[in-house]
Rosetta silent file (secondary structure, phi, psi, omega in degrees, C-alpha in Angstrom):
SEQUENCE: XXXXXXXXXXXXXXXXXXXXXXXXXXXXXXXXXXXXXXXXXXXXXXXXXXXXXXXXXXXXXXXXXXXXXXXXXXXXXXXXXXXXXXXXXXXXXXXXXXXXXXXX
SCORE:     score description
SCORE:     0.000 S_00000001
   1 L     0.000  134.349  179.271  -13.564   13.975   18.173 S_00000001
   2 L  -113.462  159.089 -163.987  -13.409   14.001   14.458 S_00000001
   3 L  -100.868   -1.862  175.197  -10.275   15.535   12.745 S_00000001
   4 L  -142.119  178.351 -146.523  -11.471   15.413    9.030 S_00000001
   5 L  -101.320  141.749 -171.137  -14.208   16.752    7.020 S_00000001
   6 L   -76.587  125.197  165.491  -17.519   14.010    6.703 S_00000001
   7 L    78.699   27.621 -168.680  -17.196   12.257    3.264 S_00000001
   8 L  -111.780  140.715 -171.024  -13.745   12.967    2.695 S_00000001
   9 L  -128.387  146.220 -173.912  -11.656   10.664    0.576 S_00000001
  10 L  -105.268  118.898  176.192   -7.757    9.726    0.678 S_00000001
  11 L  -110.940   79.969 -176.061   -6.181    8.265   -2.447 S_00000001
  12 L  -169.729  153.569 -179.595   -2.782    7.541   -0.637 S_00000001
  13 L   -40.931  128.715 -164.658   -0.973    5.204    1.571 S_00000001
  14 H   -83.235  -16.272  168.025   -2.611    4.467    4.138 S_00000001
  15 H   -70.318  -53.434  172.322    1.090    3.830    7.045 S_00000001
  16 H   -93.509    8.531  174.632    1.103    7.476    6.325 S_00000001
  17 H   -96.258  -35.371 -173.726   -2.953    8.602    6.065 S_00000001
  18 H   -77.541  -52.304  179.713   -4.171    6.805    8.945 S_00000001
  19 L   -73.219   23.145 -178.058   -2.478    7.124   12.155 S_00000001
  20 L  -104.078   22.326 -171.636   -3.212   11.288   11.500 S_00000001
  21 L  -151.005  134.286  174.957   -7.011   10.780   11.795 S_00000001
  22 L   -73.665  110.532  173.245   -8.788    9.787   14.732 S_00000001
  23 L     5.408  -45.228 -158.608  -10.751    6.494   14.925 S_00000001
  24 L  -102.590   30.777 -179.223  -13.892    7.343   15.643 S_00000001
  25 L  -113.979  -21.920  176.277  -14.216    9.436   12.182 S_00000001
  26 L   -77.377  115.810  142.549  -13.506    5.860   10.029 S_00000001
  27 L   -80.413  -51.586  164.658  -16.218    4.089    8.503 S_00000001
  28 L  -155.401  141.485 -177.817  -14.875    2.391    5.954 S_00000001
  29 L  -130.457  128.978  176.383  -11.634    2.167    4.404 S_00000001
  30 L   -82.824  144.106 -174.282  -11.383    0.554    1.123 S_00000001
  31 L  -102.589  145.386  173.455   -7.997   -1.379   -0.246 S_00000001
  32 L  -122.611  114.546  155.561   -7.975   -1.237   -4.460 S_00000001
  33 L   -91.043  178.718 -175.384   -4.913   -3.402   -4.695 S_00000001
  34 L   -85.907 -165.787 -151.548   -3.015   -3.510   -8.238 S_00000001
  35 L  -131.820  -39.125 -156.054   -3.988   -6.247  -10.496 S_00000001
  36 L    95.315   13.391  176.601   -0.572   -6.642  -12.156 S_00000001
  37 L   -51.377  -39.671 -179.099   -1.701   -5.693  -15.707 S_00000001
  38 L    92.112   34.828  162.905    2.019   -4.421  -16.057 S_00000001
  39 L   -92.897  121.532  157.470    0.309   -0.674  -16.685 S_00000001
  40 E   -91.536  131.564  178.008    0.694    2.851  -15.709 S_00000001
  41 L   -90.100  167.573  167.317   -3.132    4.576  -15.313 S_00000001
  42 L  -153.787  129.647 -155.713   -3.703    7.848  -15.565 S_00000001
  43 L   -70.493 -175.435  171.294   -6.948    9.637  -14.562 S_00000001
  44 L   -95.001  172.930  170.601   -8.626   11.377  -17.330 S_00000001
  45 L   -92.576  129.004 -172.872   -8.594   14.814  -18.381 S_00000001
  46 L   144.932  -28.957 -162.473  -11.298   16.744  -17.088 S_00000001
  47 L   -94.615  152.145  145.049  -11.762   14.852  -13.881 S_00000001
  48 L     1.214  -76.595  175.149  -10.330   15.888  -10.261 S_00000001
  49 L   -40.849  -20.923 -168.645   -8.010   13.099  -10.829 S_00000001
  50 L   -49.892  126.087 -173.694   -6.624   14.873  -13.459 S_00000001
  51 L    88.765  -11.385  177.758   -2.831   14.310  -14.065 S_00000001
  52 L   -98.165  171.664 -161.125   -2.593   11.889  -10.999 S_00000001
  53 L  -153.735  137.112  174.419   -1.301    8.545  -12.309 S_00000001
  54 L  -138.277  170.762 -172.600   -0.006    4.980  -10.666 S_00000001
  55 E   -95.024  138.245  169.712    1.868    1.750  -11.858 S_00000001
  56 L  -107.563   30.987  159.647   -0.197   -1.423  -11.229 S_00000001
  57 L  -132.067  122.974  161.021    2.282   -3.913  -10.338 S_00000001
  58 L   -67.913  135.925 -176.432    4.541   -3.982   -7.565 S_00000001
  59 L  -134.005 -173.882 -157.407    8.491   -4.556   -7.593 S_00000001
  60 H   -96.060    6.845  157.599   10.996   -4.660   -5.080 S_00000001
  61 H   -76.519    4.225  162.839   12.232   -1.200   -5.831 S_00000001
  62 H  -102.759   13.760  164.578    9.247   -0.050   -4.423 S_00000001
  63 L   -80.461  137.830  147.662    9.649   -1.596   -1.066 S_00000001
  64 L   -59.940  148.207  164.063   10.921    0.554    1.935 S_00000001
  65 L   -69.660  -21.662  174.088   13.513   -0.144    3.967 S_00000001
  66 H   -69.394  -14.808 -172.646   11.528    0.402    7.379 S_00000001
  67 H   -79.413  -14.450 -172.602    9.003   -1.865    6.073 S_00000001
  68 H   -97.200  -21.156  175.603   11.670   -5.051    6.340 S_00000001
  69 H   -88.334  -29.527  175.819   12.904   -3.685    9.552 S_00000001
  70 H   -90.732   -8.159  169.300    9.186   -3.473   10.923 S_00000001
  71 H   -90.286  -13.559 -178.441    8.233   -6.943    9.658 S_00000001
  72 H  -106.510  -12.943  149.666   11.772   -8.295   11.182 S_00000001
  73 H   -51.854  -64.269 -158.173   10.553   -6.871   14.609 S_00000001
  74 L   -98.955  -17.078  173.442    6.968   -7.459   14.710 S_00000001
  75 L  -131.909  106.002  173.960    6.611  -10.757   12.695 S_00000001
  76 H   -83.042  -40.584 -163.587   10.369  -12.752   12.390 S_00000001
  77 H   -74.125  -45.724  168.298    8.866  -15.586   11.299 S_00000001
  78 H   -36.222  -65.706 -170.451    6.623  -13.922    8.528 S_00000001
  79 H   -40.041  -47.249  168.522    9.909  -12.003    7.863 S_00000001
  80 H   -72.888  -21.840  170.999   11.925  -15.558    7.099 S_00000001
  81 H   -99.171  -83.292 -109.078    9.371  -16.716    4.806 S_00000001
  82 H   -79.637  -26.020  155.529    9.142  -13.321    2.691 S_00000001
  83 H   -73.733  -25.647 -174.576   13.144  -14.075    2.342 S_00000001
  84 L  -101.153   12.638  166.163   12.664  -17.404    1.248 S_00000001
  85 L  -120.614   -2.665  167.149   10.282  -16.670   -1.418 S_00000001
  86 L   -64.988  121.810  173.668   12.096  -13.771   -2.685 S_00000001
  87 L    77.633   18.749  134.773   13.164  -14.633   -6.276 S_00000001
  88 L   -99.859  147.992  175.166   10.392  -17.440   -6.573 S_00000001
  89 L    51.642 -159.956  142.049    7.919  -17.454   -9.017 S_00000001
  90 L    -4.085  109.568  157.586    6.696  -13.761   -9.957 S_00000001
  91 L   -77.640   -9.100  158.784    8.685  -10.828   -8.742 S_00000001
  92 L   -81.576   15.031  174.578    6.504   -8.920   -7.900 S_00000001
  93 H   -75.202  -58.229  163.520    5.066  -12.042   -5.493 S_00000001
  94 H   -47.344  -34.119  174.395    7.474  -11.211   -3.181 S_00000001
  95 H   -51.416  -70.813 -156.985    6.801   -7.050   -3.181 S_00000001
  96 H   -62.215  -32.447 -178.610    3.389   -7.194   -2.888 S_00000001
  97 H   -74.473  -57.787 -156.563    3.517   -9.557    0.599 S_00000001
  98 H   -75.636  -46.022  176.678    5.962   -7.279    2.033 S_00000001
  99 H   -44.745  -58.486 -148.614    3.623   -4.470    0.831 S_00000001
 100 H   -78.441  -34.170  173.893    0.526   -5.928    2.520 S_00000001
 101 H   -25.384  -42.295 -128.702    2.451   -7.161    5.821 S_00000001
 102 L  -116.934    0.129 -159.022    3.302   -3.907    6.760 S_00000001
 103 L   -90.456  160.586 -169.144   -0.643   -2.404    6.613 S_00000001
 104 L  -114.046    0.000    0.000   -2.048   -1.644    9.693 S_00000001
């Protein structure tokens, strides 16, 4: 049975967009990850979009805490290397892997 409107599009996380919509209504779901330009966008004015706006890099204030507790459940070892690369390289190298771990 589907639970959303044909053609409909979500520009939002997807651990909280997804499990509210029933399977058999997904065709395709695209990921836009951020590039790291070290930018905030902002849509233009005129458009839909207008006024919403995002940061294109990830840091590790923008990790959850449930996401390190569901990656120390469901993957430990994944979990022990995302500590031991924390604070290597890039900081936002570590964010973004914790980000993408956690996708379903």
């Amino acid at each position: 049975m589907l639970n959303i409107d044909n053609r409909t599009i979500f520009s939002d996380d997807n651990i909280d967009t997804l499990p509210g919509i029933n399977t058999g209504c997904i065709d395709l779901i695209y990921l836009d990850p951020p590039f790291n330009k070290n930018k905030n966008f902002t849509a233009p004015i005129g458009t839909s979009a207008e006024g919403a706006s995002f940061k294109d890099i990830f840091r590790e204030d923008d990790l959850k805490d449930e996401w390190g507790r569901t990656i120390a459940e469901d993957e430990p070892e994944l979990f022990r290397y995302l500590n031991g690369i924390k604070g290597v390289g890039k900081p936002y190298n570590f964010a973004y892997l914790a980000y993408m771990a956690v996708r379903p």
